[in-house]
py3Dmol code that shows the C-alpha trace and the ligand (Angstrom):
import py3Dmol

protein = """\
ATOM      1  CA  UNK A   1      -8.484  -8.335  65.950  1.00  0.00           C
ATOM      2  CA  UNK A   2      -6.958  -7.602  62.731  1.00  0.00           C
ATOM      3  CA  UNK A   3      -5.038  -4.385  62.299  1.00  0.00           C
ATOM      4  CA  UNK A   4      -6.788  -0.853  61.582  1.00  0.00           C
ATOM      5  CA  UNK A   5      -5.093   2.135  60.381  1.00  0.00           C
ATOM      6  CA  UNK A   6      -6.923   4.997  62.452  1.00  0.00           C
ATOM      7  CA  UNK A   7      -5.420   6.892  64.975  1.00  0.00           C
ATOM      8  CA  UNK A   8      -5.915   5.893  68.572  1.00  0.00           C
ATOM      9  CA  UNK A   9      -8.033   8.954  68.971  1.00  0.00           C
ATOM     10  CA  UNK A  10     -10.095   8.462  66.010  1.00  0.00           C
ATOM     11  CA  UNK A  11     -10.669   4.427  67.208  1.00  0.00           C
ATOM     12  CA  UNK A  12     -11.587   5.364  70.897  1.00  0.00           C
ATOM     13  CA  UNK A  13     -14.208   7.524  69.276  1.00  0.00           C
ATOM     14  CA  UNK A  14     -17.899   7.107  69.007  1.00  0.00           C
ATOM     15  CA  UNK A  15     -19.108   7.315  65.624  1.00  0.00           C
ATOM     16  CA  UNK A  16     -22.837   7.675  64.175  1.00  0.00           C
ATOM     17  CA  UNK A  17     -23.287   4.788  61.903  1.00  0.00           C
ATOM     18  CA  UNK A  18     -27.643   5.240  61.151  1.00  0.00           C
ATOM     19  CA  UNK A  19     -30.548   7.505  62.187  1.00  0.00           C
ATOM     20  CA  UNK A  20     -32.107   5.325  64.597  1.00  0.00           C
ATOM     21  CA  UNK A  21     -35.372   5.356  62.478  1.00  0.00           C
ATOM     22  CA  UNK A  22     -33.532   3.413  59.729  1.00  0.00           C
ATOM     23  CA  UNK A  23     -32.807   0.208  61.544  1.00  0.00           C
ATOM     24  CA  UNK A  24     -34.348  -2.631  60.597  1.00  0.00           C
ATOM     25  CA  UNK A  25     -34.388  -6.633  61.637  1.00  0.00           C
ATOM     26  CA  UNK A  26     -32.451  -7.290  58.614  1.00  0.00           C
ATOM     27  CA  UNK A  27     -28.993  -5.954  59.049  1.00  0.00           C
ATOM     28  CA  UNK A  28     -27.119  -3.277  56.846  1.00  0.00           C
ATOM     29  CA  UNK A  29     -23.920  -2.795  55.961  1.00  0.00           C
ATOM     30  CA  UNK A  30     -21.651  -0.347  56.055  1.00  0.00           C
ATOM     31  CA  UNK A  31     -18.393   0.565  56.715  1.00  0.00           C
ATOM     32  CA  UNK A  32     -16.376   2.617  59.147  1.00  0.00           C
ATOM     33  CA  UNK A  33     -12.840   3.312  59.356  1.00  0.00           C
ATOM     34  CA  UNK A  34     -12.102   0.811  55.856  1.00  0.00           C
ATOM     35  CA  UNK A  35     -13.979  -1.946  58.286  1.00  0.00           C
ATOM     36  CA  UNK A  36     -16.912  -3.416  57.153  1.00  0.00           C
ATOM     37  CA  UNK A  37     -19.638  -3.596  59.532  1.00  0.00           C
ATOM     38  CA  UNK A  38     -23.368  -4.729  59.709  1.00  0.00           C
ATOM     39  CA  UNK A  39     -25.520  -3.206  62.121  1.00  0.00           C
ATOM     40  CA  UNK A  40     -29.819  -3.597  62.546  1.00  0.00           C
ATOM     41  CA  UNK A  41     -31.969  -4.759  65.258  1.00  0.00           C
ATOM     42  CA  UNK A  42     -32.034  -7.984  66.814  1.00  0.00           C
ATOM     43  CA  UNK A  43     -34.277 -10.206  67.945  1.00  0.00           C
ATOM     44  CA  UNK A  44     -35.271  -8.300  70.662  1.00  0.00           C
ATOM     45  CA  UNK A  45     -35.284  -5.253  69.272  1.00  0.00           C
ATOM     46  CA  UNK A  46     -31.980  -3.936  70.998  1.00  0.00           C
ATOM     47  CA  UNK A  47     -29.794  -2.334  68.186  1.00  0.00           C
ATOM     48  CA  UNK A  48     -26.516  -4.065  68.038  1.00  0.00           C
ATOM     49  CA  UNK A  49     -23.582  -3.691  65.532  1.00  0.00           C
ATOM     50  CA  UNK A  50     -20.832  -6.370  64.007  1.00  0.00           C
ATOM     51  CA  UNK A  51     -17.497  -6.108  62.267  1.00  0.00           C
ATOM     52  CA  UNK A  52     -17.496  -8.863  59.794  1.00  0.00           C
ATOM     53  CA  UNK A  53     -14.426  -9.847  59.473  1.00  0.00           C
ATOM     54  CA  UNK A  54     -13.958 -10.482  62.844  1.00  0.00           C
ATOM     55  CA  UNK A  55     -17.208 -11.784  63.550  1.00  0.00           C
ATOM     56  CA  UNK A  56     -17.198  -9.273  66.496  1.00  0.00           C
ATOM     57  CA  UNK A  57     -19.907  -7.429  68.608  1.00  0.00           C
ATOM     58  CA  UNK A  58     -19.442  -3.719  68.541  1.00  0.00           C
ATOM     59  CA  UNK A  59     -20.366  -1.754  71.413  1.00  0.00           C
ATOM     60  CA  UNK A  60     -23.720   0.154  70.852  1.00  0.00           C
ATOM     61  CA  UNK A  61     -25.103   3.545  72.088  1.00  0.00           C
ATOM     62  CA  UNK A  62     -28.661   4.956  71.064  1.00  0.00           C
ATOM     63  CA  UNK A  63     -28.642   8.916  71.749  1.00  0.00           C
ATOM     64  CA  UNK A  64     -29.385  11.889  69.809  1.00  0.00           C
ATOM     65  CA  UNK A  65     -31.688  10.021  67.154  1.00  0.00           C
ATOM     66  CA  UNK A  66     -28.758   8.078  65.767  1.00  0.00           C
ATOM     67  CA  UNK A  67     -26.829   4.332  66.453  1.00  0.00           C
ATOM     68  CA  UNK A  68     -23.269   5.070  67.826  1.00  0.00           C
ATOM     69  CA  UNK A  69     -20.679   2.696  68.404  1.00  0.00           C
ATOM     70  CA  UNK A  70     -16.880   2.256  68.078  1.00  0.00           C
ATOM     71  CA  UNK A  71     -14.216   0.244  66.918  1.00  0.00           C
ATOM     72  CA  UNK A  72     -11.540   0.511  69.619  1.00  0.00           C
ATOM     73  CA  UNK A  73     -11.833   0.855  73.496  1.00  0.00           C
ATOM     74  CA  UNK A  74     -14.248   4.035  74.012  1.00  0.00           C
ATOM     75  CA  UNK A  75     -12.610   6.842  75.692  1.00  0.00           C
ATOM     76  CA  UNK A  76     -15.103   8.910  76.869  1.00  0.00           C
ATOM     77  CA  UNK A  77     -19.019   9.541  76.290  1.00  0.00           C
ATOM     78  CA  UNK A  78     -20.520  10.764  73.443  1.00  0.00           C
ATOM     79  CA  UNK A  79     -21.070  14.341  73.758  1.00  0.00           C
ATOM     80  CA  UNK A  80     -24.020  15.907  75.319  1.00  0.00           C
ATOM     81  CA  UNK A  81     -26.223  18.270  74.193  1.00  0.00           C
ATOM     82  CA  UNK A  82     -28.389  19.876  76.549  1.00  0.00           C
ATOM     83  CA  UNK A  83     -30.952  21.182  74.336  1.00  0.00           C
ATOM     84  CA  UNK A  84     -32.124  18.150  73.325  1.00  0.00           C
ATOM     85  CA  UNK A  85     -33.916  17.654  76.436  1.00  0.00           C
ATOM     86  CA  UNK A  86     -35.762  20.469  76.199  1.00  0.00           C
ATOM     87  CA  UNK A  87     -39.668  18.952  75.972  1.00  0.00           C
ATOM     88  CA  UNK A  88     -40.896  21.334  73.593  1.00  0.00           C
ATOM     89  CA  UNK A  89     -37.789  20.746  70.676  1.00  0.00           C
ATOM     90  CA  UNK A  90     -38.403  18.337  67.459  1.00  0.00           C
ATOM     91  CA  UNK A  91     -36.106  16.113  66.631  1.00  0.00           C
ATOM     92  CA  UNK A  92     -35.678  15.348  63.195  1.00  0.00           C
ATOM     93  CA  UNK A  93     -33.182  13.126  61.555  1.00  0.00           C
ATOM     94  CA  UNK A  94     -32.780  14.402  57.906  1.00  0.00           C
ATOM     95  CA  UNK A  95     -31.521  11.307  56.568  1.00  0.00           C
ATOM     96  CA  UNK A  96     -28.064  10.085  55.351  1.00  0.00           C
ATOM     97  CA  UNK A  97     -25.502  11.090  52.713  1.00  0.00           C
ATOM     98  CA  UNK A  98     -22.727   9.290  51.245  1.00  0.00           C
ATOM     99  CA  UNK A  99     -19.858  12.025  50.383  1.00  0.00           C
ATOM    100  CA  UNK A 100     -16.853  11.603  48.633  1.00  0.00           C
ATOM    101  CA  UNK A 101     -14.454  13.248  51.130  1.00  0.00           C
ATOM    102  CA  UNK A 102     -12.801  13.280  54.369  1.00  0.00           C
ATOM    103  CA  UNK A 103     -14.715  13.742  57.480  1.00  0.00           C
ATOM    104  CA  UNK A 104     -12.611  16.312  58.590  1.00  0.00           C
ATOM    105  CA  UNK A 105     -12.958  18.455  55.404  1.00  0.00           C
ATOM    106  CA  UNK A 106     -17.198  17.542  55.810  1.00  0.00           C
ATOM    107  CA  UNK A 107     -16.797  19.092  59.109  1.00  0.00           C
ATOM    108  CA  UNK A 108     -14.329  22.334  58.371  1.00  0.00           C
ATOM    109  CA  UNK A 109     -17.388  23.222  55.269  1.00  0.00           C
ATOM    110  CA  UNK A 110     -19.789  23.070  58.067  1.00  0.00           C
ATOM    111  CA  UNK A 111     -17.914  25.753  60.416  1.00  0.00           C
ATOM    112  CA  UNK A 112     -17.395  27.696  57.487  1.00  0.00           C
ATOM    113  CA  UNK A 113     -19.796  31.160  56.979  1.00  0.00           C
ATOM    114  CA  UNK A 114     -18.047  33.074  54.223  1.00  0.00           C
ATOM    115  CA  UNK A 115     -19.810  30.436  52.099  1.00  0.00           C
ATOM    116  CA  UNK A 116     -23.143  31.063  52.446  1.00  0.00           C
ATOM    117  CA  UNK A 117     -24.043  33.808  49.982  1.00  0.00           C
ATOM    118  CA  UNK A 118     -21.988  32.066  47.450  1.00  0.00           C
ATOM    119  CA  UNK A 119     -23.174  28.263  47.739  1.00  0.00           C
ATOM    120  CA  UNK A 120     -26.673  28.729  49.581  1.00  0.00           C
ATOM    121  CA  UNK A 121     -27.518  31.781  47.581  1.00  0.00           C
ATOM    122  CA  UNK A 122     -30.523  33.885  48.688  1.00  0.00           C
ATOM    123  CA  UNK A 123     -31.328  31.209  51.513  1.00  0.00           C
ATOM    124  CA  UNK A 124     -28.206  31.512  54.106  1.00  0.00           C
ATOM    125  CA  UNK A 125     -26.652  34.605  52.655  1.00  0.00           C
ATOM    126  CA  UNK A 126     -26.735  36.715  49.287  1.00  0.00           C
ATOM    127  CA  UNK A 127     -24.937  39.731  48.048  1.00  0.00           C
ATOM    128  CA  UNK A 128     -23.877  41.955  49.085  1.00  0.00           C
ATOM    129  CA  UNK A 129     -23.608  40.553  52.615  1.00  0.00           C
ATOM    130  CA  UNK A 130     -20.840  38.751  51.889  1.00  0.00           C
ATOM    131  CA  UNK A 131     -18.179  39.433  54.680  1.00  0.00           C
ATOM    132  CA  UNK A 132     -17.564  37.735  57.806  1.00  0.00           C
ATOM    133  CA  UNK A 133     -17.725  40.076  60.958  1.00  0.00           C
ATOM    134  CA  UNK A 134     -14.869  38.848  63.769  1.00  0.00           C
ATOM    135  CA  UNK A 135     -16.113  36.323  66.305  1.00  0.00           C
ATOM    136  CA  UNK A 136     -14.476  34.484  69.251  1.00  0.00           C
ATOM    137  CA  UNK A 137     -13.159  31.398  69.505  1.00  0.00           C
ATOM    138  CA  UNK A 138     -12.556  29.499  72.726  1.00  0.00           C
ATOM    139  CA  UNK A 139     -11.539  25.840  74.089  1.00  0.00           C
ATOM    140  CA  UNK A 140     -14.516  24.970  76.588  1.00  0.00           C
ATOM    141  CA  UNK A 141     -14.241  21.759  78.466  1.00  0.00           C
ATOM    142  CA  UNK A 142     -10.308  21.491  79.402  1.00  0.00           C
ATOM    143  CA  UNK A 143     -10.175  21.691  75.598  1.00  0.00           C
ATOM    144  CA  UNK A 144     -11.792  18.963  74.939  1.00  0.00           C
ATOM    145  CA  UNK A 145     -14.261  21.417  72.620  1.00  0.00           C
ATOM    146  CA  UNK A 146     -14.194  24.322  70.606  1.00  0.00           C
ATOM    147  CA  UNK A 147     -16.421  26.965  70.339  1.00  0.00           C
ATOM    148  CA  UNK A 148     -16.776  30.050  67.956  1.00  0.00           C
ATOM    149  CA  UNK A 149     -19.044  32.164  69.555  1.00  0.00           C
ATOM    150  CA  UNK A 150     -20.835  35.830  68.700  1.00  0.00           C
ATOM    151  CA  UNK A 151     -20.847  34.900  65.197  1.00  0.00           C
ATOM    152  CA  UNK A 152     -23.753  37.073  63.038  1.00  0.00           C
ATOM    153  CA  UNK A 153     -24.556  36.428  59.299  1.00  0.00           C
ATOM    154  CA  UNK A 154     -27.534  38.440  57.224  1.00  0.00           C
ATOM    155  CA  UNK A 155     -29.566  35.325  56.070  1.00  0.00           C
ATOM    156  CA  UNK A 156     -32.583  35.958  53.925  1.00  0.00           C
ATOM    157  CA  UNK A 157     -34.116  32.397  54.813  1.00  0.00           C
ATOM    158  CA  UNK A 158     -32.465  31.462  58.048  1.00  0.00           C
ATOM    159  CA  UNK A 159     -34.911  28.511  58.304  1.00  0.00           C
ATOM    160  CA  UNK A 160     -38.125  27.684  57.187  1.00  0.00           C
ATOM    161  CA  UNK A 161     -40.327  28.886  59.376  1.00  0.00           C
ATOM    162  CA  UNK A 162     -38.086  32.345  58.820  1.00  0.00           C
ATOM    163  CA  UNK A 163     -40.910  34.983  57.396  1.00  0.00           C
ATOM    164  CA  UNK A 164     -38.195  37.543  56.676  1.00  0.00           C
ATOM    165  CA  UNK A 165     -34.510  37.990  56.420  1.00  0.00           C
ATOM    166  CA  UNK A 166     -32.716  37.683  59.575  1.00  0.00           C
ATOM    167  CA  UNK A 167     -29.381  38.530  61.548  1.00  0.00           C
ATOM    168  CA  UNK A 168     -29.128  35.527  62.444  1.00  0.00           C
ATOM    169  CA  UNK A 169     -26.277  34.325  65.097  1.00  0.00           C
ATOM    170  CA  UNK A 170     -24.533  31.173  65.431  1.00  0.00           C
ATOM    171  CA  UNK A 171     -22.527  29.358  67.806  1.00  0.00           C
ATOM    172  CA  UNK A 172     -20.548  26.511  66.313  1.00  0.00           C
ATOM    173  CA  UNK A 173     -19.614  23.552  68.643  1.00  0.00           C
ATOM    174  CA  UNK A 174     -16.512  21.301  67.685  1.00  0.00           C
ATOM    175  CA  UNK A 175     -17.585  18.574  70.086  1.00  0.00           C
ATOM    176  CA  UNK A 176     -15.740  15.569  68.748  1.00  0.00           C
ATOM    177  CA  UNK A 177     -13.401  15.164  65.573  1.00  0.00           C
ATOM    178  CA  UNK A 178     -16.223  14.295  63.639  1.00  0.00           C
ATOM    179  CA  UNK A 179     -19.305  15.758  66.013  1.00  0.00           C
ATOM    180  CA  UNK A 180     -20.877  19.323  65.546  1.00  0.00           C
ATOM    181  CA  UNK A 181     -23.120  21.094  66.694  1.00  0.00           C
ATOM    182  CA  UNK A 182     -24.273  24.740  65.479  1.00  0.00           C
ATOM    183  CA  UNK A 183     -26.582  26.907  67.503  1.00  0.00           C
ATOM    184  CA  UNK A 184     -28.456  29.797  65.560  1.00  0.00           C
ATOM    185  CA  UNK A 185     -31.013  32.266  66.542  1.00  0.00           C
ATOM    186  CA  UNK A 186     -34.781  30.652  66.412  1.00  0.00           C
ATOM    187  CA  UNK A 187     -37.014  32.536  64.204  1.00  0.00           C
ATOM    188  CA  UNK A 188     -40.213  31.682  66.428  1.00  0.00           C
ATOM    189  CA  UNK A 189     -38.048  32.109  69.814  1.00  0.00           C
ATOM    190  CA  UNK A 190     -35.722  34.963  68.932  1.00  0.00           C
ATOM    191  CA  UNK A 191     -34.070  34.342  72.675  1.00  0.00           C
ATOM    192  CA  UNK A 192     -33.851  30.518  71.961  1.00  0.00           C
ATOM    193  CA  UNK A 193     -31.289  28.852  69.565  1.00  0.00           C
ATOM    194  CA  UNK A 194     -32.547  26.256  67.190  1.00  0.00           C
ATOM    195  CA  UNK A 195     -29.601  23.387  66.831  1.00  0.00           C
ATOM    196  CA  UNK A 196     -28.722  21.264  64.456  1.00  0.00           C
ATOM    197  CA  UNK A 197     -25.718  18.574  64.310  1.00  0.00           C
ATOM    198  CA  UNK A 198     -24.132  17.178  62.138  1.00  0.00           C
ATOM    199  CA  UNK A 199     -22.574  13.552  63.046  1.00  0.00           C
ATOM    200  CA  UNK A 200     -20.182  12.326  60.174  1.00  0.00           C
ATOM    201  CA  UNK A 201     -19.172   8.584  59.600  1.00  0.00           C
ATOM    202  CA  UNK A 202     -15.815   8.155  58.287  1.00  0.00           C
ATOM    203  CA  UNK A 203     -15.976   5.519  56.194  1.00  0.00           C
ATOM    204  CA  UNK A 204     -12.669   5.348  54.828  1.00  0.00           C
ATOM    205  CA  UNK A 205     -10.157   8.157  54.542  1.00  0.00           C
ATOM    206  CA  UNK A 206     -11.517   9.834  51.567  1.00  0.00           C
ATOM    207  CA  UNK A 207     -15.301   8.666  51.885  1.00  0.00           C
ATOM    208  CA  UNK A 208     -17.915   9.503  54.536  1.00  0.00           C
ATOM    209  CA  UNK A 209     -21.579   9.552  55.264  1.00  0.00           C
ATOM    210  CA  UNK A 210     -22.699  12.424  56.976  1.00  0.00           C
ATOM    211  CA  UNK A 211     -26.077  12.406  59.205  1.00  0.00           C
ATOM    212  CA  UNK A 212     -27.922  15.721  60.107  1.00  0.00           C
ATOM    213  CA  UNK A 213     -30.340  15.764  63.058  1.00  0.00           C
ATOM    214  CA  UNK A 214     -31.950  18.886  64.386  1.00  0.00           C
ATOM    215  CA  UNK A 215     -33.250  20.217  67.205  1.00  0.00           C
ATOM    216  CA  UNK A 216     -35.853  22.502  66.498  1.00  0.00           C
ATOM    217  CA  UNK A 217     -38.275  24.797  68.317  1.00  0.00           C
ATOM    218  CA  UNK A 218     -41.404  24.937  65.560  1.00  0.00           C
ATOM    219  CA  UNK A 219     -44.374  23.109  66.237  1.00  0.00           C
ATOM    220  CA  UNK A 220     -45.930  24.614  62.354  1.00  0.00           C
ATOM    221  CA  UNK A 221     -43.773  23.252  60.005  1.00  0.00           C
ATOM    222  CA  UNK A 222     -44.926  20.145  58.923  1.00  0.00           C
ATOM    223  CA  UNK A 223     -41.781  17.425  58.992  1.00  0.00           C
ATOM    224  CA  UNK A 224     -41.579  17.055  55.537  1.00  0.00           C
ATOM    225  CA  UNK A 225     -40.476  20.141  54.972  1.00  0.00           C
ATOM    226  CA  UNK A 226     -38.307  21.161  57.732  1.00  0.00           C
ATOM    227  CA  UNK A 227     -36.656  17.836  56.479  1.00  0.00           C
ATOM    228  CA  UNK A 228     -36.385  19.198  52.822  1.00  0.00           C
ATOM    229  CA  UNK A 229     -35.137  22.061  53.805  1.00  0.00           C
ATOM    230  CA  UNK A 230     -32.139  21.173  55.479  1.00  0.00           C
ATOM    231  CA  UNK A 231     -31.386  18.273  52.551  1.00  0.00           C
ATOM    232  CA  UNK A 232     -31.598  20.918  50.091  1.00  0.00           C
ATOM    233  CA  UNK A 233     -29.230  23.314  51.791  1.00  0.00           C
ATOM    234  CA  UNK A 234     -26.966  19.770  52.400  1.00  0.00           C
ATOM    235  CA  UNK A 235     -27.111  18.814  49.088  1.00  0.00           C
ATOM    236  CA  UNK A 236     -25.921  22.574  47.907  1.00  0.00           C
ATOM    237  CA  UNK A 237     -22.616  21.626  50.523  1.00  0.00           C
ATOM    238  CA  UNK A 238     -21.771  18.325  48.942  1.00  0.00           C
ATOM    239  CA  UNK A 239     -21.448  19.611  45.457  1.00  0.00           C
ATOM    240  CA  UNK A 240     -18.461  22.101  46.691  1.00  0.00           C
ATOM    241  CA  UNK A 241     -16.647  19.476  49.259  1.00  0.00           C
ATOM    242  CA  UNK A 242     -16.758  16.701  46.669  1.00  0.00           C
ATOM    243  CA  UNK A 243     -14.827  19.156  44.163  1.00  0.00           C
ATOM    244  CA  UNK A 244     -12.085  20.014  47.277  1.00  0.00           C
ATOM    245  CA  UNK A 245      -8.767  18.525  47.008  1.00  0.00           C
ATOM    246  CA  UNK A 246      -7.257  17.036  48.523  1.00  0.00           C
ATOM    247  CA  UNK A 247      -9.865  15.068  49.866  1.00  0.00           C
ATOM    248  CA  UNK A 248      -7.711  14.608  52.958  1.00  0.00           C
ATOM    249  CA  UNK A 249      -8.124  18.012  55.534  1.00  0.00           C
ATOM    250  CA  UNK A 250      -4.337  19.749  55.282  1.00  0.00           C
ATOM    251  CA  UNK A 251      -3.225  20.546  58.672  1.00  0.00           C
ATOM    252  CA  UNK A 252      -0.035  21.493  58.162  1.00  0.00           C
ATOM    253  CA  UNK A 253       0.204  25.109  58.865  1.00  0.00           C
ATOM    254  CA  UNK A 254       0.070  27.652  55.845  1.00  0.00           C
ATOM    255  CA  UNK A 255      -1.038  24.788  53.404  1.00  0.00           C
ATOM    256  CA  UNK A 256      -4.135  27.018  52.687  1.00  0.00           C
ATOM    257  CA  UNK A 257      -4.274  30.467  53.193  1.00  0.00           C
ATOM    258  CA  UNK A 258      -6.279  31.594  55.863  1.00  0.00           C
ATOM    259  CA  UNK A 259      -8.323  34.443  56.205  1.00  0.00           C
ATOM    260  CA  UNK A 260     -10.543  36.065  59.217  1.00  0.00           C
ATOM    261  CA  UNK A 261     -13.479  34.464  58.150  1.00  0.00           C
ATOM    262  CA  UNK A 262     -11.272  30.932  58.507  1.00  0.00           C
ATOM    263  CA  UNK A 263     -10.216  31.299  62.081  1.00  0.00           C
ATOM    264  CA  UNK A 264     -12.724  28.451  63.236  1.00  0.00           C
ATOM    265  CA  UNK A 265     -11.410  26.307  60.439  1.00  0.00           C
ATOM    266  CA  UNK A 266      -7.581  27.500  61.335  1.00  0.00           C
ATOM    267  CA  UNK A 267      -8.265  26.418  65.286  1.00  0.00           C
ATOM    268  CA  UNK A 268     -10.135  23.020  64.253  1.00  0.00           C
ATOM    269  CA  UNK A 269      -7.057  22.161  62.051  1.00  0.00           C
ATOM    270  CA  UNK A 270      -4.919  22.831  65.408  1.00  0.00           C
ATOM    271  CA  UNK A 271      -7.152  21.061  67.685  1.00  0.00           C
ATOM    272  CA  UNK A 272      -7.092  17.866  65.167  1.00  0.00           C
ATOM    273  CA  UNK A 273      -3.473  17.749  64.996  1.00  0.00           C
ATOM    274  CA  UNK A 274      -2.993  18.609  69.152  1.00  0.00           C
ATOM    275  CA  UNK A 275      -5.188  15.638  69.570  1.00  0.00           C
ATOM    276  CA  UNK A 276      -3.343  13.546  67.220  1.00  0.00           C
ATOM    277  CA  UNK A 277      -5.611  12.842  64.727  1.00  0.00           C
ATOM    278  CA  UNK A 278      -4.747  11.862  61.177  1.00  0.00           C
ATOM    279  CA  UNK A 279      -7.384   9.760  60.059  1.00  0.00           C
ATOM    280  CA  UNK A 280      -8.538  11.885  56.958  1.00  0.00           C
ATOM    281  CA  UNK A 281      -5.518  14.314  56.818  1.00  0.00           C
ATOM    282  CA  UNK A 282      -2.814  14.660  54.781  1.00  0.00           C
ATOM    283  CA  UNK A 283      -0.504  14.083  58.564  1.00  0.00           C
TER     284      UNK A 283
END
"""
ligand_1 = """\
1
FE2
Fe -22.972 25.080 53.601
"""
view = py3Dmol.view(width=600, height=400)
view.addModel(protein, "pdb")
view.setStyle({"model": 0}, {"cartoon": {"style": "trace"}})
view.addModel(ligand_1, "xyz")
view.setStyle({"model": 1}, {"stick": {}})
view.zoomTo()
view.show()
């Protein structure tokens, strides 16, 4: 195999590489971790992946609407989420997009609240709700995850099928370098959380393609739209993180200054670098 430059962790890793609804018989590329890779359906219909160089068979998981596979040895499963078992939850894949950062720094934006009234204005947040109210933050799982729990944000759309504004909750979910998960309160179901994921590809160190799927309790909303809203709210994120730099997540401590509202991104920087990851830091 020829060499690759990620991190063990980050090669031991499962990593989404296509909604499962955009495979086709005639393969796509693609790349992950600067390796160019086809992936599709075969003959059979099984989805398989390739790196080309190496004319080699990647292994291949189908779960949670997406293709998965890895480059490296796989070190452990690909994270479960329970919800999505539930019988009455959609899931809707809301397509793919190509950003021109890190994956780290695509996942710190989307742990990140104190953005909201500022960058989804008058849909997750406006003014003058603005501030951050303390939440918790704990290692679940032998800290193999991190959660920020208790969080509350005044959103005047918290989703679409939202009539009114809402203080809405989150949980955010750090279930894998480049896997999360954030649980908010359900308009419909006010003691349910709707979830929604976000799975990001690294493709190289400073490029990624990030793939939203969500887990939602509304049987109105026609797909369409749930669909548009989430790529519109995505589309409002990509603007800021492609403007970051560096496009590499810092993880040295004190390279940005933290506040309260940053304590999730503060303990994802520390969980990164206790894990040993550099693959789209400045380590
Ligand atoms: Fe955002």
């Amino acid at each position: 195999m020829t060499q690759i430059t990620a991190d063990e962790t980050i090669l031991s890793d499962w990593h989404v590489i296509s909604p499962l609804s955009h495979l086709r018989t005639t393969p796509t590329d693609t790349m992950l971790l600067d390796r160019h890779i086809t992936f599709g359906l075969d003959a059979r219909d099984n989805p398989f992946a390739c790196d080309v160089a190496d004319r080699r068979a990647l292994p291949v998981r189908a779960r949670h609407g997406c293709l998965w596979t890895c480059l490296g040895t796989p070190a452990g499963d690909i994270p479960a989420i329970d919800e999505a078992l539930e019988p009455d939850r959609r899931l809707l894949d809301c397509g793919v997009f190509t950003v021109r950062t890190s994956a780290p720094r695509i996942v710190e934006n989307f742990l990140d609240m104190a953005h909201f009234p500022f960058v989804h204005t008058n849909i997750l947040g406006a003014e003058p709700n603005t501030e951050v109210a303390r939440y918790t933050i704990e290692l679940r799982d032998g800290g193999k995850e991190v959660w920020a729990t208790d969080c509350h944000f005044f959103q005047p759309q918290a989703a679409l099928s939202a009539t009114d504004g809402l203080d809405t909750e989150y949980l955010y979910r750090v279930a894998g370098p480049f896997v999360t998960l954030l649980y908010k309160t359900c308009p419909a179901q006010p003691g349910r959380f709707d979830v929604i994921a976000l799975f990001v590809q690294p493709m190289t160190q400073e490029c990624s393609r990030a793939h939203p799927v969500m887990f939602l309790i509304d049987d109105v909303s026609p797909q369409a739209n749930l669909i548009e809203f989430q790529q519109t709210i995505f589309l409002q994120d990509r603007i800021i993180l492609e403007n970051q730099r560096p496009r590499r997540l810092p993880l040295s401590a004190g390279a940005e200054i933290p506040t309260v509202a940053d304590r999730m991104s503060v303990a994802y920087r520390r969980w990164l670098r206790d894990r040993g990851v550099s693959y789209g830091t400045t380590a």
